[in-house]
Steps between C-alpha positions, in 0.01 A plus 500: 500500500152418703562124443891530631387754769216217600754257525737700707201477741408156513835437591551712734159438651641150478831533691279665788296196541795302526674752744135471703528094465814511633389741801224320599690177463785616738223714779411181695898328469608887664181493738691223659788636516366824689337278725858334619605852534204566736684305710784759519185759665424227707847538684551849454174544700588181759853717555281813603293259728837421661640802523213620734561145640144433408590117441150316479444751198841421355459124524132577308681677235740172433239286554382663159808518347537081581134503330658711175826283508247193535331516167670729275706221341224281428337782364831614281525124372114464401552841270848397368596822660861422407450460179271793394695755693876345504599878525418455843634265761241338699788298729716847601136678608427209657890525702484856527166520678541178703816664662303730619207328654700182585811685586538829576172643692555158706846619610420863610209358705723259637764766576260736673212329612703373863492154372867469528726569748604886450868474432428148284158671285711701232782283437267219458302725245772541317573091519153467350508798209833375386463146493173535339637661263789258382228211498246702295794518260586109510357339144531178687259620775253168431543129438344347223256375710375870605664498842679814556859457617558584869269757676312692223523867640136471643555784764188603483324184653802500766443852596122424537596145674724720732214772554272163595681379740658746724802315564774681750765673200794315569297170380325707224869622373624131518208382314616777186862474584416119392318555228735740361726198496269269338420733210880323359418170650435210257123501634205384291218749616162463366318678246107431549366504204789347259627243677369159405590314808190467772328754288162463690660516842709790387208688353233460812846618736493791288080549560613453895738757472318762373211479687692492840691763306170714464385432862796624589462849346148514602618461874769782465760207455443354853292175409647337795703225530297235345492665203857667504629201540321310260635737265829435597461150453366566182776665403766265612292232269554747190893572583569132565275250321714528221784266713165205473590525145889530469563189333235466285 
């Protein structure tokens, strides 16, 4: 009886080793995972900025959602998060949170900030919400070269483009009214950091952008026009230098 009760208890003492294996295998893979969801905080707490139409702290709070979305798939491919934890899907928390930094705060900032002309600000939030949506859900939203296909939903760097440069409404709701159109437009818009083509370039544009990007905030989003429109131009390079490349 003491030699069957002993190994009763080795093997259980056994399966509980495995079971903390397993754990501590699967802590840092889930780590990562709560770390894209910090991104979701990130706009809940951007969308309370807005609401009080404090808009330099909003921009702060996507700034560190960009930072989140930024890294967390390198991280998530380094610790085969995929595979150790296939329970959960790394690409829908990645979609789900995005909306809401790239997407949705965007739009309500958009709609009430007095960017856009009063009677154009909702409708076009709508525009952005809905179309954002339906290209969020397109599987064919990239090229096999990494380019995304027509205007990637990136409202929140044309909401801060549009806080930068003051422009009179009408011209600030033809600039989304346009975009809006482009997001179903066979455009090849640049991803940074995937895209092969002019890498180097791409990559020190990027550098240029943020840190005109983070001058920005630091002068309560009125750099002047240098700098605003250096960021514009900056951003027309990122939306377009994919054409450079169309028939490659």
């Amino acid at each position: 009886m003491s030699g069957e009760g002993d190994s009763r208890s080795g093997k259980g003492d056994s399966r509980l080793r495995v079971s903390a294996r397993r754990a501590a295998t699967a802590a840092r893979p889930f780590s990562i995972h709560i770390f894209t969801a910090c991104g979701a905080a990130c706009a809940l707490l951007a969308m309370l900025a807005a609401a009080r139409a404090e808009w330099i702290t909003m921009f702060v709070w996507l700034a560190v959602a960009l930072f989140i979305d930024g890294i967390d798939g390198t991280l998530a491919r380094r610790f085969r998060v995929a595979e150790v934890l296939p329970r959960w899907s790394g690409d829908a928390l990645d979609l789900v949170v995005d909306f809401t930094t790239y997407v949705f705060v965007p739009a309500f900032a958009l709609a009430t900030s007095g960017i856009l002309p009063p009677a154009m600000a909702i409708p076009l939030a709508i525009a952005i919400v809905v179309t954002s949506a339906l290209y969020f859900a397109d599987e064919q939203m990239k090229t096999s070269e990494n380019y995304f296909r027509g205007f990637p939903a990136l409202w929140n760097a044309v909401a801060f483009h549009l806080f930068v440069l003051k422009l009179p409404p009408w011209i600030a709701a033809s600039a989304v009214a346009i975009l809006v159109v482009l997001t179903f437009m066979p455009l090849r818009v640049l991803h940074p950091f995937r895209v092969a083509h002019f890498r180097t370039l791409n990559f020190a544009a990027l550098v240029a952008w943020c840190a005109l990007g983070l001058y920005a905030l630091m002068t309560a989003l009125d750099p002047g026009p240098i700098v605003a429109w250096s960021l514009a131009a900056l951003g027309v390079y990122f939306l377009t230098i994919g054409l450079a490349t169309a028939g490659d």
